[in-house]
Structures are given as structure tokens and as C-alpha cells.
Backbone as CSV, one residue per row, in Angstrom:
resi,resn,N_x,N_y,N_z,CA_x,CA_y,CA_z,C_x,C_y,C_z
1,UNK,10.153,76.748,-48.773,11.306,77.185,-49.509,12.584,77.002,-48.692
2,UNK,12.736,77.001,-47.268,13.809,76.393,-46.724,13.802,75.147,-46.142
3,UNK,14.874,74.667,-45.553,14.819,73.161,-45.257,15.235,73.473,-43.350
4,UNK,15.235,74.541,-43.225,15.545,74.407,-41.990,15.928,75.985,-41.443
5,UNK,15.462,76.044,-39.641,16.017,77.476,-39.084,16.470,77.595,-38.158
6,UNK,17.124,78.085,-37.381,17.933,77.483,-36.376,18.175,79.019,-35.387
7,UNK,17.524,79.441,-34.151,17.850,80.226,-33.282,18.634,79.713,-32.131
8,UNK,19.248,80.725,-31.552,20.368,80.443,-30.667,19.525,80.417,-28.746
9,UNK,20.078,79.633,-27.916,19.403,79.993,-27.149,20.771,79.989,-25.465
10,UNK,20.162,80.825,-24.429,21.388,80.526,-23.651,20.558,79.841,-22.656
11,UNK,19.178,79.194,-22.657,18.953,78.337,-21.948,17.600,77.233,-22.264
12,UNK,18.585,75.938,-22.536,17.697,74.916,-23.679,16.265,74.548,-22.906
13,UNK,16.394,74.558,-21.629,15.179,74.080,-20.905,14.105,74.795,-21.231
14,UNK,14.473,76.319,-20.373,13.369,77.455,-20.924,12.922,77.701,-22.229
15,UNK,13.980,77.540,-23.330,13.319,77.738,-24.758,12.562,76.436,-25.258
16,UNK,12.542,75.080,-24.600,11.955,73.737,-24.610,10.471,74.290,-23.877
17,UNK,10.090,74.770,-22.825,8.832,74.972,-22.748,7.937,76.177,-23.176
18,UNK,9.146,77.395,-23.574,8.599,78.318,-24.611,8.098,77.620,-25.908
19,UNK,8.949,76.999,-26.460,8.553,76.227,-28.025,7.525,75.345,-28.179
20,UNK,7.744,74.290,-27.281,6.699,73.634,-27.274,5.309,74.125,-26.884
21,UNK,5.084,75.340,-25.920,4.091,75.811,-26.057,3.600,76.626,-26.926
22,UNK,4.219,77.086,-27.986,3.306,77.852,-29.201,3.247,76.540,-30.336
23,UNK,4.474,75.711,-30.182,4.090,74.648,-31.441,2.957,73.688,-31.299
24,UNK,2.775,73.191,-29.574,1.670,72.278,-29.631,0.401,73.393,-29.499
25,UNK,0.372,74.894,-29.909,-0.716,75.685,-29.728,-0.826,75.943,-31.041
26,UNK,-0.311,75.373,-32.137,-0.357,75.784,-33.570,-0.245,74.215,-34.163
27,UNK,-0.614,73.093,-33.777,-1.104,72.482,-34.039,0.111,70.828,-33.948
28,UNK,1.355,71.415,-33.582,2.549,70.911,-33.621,2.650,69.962,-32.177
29,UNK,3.948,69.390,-31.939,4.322,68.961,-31.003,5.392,69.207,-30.677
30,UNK,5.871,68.206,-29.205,6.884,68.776,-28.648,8.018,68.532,-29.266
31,UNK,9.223,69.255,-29.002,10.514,68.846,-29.550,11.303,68.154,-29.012
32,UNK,12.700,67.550,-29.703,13.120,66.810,-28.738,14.347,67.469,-28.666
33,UNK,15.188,66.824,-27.703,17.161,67.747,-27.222,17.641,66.603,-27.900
34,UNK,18.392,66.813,-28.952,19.636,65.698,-29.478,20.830,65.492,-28.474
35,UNK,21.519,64.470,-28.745,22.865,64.338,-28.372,23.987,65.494,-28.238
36,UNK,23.534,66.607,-29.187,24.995,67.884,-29.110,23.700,68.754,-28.407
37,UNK,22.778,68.593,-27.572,22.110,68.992,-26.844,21.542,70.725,-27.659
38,UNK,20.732,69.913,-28.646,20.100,70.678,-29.781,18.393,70.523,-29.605
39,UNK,17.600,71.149,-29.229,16.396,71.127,-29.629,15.631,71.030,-31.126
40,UNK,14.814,69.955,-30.824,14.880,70.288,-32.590,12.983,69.995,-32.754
41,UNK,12.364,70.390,-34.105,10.644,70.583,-34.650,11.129,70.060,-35.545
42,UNK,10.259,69.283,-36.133,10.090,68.710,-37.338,8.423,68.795,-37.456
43,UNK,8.213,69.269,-39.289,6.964,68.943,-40.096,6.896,69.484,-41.128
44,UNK,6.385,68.813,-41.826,6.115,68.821,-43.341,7.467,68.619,-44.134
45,UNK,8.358,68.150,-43.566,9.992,68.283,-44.252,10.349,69.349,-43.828
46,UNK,10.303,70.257,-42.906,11.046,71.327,-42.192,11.886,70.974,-40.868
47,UNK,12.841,71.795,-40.762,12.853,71.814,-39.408,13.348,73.095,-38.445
48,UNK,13.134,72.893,-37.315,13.008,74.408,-36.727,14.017,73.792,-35.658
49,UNK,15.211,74.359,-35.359,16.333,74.194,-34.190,16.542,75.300,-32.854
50,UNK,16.745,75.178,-32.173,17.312,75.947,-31.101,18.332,75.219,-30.204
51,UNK,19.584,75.889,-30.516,20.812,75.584,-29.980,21.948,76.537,-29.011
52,UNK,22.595,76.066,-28.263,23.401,76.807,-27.469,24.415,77.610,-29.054
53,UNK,24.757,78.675,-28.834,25.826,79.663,-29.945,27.420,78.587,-30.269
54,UNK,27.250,77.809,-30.986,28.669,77.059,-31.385,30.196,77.931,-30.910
55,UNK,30.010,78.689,-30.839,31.275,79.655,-30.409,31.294,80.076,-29.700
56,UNK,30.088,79.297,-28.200,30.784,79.734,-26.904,29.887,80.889,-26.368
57,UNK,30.036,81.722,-27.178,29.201,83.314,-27.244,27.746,83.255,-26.712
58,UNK,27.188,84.219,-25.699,25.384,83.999,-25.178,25.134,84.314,-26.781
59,UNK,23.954,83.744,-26.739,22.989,83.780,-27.641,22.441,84.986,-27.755
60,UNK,22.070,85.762,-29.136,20.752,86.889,-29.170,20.065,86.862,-30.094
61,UNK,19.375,87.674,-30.252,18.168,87.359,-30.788,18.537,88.660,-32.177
62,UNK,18.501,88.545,-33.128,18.943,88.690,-34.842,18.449,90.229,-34.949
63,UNK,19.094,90.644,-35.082,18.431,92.446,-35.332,17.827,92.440,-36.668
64,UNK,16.867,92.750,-36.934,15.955,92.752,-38.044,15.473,91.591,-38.549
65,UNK,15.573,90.467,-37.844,15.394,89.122,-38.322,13.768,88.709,-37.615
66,UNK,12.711,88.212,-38.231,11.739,87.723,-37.858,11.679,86.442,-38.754
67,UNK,10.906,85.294,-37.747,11.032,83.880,-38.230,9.323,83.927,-38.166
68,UNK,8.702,83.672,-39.097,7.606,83.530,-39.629,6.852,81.991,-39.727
69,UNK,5.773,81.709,-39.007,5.153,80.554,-38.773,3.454,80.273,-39.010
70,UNK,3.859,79.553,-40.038,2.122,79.189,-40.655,1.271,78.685,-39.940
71,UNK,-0.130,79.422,-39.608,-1.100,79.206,-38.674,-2.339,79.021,-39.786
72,UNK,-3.306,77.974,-39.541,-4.602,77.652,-40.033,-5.690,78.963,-40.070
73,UNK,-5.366,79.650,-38.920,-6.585,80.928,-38.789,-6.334,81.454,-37.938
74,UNK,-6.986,82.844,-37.965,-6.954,83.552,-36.943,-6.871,83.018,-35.081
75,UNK,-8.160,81.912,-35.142,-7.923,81.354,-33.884,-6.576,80.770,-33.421
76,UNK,-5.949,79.980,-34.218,-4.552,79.566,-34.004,-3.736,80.455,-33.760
77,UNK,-3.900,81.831,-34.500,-2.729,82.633,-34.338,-2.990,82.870,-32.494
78,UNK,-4.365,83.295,-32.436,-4.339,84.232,-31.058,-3.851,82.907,-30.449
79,UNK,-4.229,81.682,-29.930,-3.643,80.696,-29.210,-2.080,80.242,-29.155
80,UNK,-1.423,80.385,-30.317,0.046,80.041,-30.420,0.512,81.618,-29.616
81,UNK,-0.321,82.863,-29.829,0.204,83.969,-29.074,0.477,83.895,-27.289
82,UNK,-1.080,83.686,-27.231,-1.147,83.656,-25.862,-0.626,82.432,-24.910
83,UNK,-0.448,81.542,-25.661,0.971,80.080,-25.226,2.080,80.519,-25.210
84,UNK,2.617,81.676,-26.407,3.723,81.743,-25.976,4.260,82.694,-25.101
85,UNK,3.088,83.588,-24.691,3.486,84.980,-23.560,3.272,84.171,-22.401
86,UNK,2.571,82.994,-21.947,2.399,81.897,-20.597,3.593,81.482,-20.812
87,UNK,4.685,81.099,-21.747,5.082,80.230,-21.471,6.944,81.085,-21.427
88,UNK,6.159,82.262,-20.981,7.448,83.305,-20.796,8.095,84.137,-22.212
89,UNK,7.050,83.808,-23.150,7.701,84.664,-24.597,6.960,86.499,-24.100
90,UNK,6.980,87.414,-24.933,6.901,88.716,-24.742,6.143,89.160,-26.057
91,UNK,5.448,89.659,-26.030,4.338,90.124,-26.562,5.180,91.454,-27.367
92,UNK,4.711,91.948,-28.506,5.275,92.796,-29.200,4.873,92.903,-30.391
93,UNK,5.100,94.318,-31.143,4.317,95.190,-31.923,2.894,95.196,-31.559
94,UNK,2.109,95.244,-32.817,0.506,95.403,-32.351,-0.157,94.337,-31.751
95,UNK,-1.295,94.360,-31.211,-1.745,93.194,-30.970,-2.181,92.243,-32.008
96,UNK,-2.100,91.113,-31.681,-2.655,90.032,-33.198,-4.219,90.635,-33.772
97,UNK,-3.432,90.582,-35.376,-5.069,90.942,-36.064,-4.857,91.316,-37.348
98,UNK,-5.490,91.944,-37.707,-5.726,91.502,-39.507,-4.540,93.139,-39.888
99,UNK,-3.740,92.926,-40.725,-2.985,93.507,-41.738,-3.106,94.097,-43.309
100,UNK,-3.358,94.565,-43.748,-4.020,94.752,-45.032,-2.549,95.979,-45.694
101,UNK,-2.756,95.509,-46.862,-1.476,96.412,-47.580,-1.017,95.707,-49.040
102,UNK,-0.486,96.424,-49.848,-0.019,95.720,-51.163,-0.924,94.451,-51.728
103,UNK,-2.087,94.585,-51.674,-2.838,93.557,-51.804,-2.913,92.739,-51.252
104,UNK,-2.340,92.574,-49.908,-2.423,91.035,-49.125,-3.184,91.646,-47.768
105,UNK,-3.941,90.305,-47.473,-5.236,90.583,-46.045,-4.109,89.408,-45.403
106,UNK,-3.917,89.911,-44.379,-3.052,88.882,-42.944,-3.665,89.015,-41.692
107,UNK,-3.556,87.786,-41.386,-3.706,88.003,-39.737,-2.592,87.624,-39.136
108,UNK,-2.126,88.583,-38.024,-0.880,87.757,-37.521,-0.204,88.169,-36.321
109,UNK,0.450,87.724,-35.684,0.698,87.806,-34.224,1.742,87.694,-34.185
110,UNK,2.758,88.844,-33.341,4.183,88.866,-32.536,4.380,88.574,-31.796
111,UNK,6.009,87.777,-31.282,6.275,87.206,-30.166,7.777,87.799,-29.935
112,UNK,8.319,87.877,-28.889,9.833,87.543,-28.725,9.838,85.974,-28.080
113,UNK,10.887,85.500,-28.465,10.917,84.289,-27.355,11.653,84.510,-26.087
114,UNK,12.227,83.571,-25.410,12.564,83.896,-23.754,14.014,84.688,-24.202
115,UNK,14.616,84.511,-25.406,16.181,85.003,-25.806,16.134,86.402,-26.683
116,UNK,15.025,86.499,-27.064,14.955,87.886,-27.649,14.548,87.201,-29.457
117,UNK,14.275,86.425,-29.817,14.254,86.311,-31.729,13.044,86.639,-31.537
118,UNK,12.562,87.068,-32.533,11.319,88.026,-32.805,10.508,86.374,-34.278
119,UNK,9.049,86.223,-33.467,8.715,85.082,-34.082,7.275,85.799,-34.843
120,UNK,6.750,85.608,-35.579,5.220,85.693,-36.374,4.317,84.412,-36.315
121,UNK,3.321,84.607,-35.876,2.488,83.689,-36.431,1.387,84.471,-37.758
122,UNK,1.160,83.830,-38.942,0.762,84.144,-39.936,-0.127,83.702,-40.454
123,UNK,-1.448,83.886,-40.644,-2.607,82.949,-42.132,-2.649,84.491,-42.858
124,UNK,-2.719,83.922,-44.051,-3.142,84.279,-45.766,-4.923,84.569,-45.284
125,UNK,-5.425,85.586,-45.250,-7.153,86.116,-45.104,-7.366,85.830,-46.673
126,UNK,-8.945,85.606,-47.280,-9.425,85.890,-48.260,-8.944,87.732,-48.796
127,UNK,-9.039,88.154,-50.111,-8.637,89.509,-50.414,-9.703,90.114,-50.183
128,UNK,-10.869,89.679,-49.933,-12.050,90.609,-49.201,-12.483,90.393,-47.666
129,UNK,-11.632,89.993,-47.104,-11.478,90.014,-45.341,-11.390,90.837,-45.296
């Protein structure tokens, strides 16, 4: 439903081996730095950015904002987790695992990244998981 998301970062290197380690742990690859020295993901017609703050300003991480990322299964989730706490992200809320509520079964896993945005990894469970 979107075409694109874009977090702020105040240092492109570190968020280049944070990212790339949960994306190539969720099935993705690495990203690349553009010319206005933009990190950028591409797949499926999406794309996922991390850029220095256009206005100069450090970067932070979105108060109430979580960026949500589709994982194949449970195994993916715990692996895109534990890539991204190696690769200097921060571990947060519960530990990864199944969710149940309003009719939906989830499995899913919290991250901060190295700047503070608060990330999900997510699969859809059967309704009798």
C-alpha cells in the first residue's frame, strides 16, 4: 500500500551495516548510498530509504512511529532479530513470538535501529496457531 519509507539517520555507514544485516537476514540484500548520499532497499516495487535529516537537524527516531517488515515465518523473524541486535540495533518490547488478539495470530519481533526508529518484523500465523 505504500511506495516508499524513508528514516533519518546521523550516521549512513552504521545504519548501512545495521540494514543490511536484518534485510539480508529476511531474505533481502544489501543497499546501496546514492549520489545525495541516500541509502536506499528496493523489492517487490517498494522502497525503504535512510537519509541524513534534509534540514541539517540530527536525526530521531518518530515517537509513536513503528515501520513494519514482512517476514516468511517465525524463523526469519527470530534471524532478522538477532542480525539486527549484532549489528548494533536494540532489542525492545517483548521478546519475538506469537501475538494473539482481535482475531489475528502474529509472530513478531522488535528492534530499535542504531538512531532510535522502532522497526517490526511480522508473519500472519494460521487463526489456530
Amino acid at each position: 500500500m505504500y511506495s516508499h519509507m524513508m528514516v533519518g539517520s546521523n550516521d549512513i555507514q552504521r545504519s548501512k551495516t545495521f540494514y543490511d544485516a536484518i534485510f539480508k537476514a529476511a531474505g533481502g540484500t544489501e543497499g546501496m548510498i546514492d549520489a545525495k548520499g541516500r541509502l536506499i532497499y528496493a523489492k517487490d516495487g517498494s522502497m525503504f530509504l535512510v537519509t541524513p535529516p534534509i534540514d541539517g537537524q540530527p536525526a530521531t527516531g518518530g515517537n509513536g512511529m513503528t515501520i513494519g517488515f514482512a517476514v516468511t515465518g517465525p524463523e526469519q523473524a527470530h534471524a532478522w532479530h538477532e542480525a539486527g541486535i549484532a549489528a548494533g540495533g536494540k532489542a525492545i518490547e517483548d521478546p519475538p513470538g506469537k501475538r494473539s488478539g482481535s482475531g489475528m495470530n502474529l509472530y513478531l519481533a522488535y528492534l530499535r535501529d542504531p538512531d532510535g526508529n522502532k522497526l517490526c518484523a511480522l508473519h500472519r500465523l494460521p487463526a489456530d496457531a
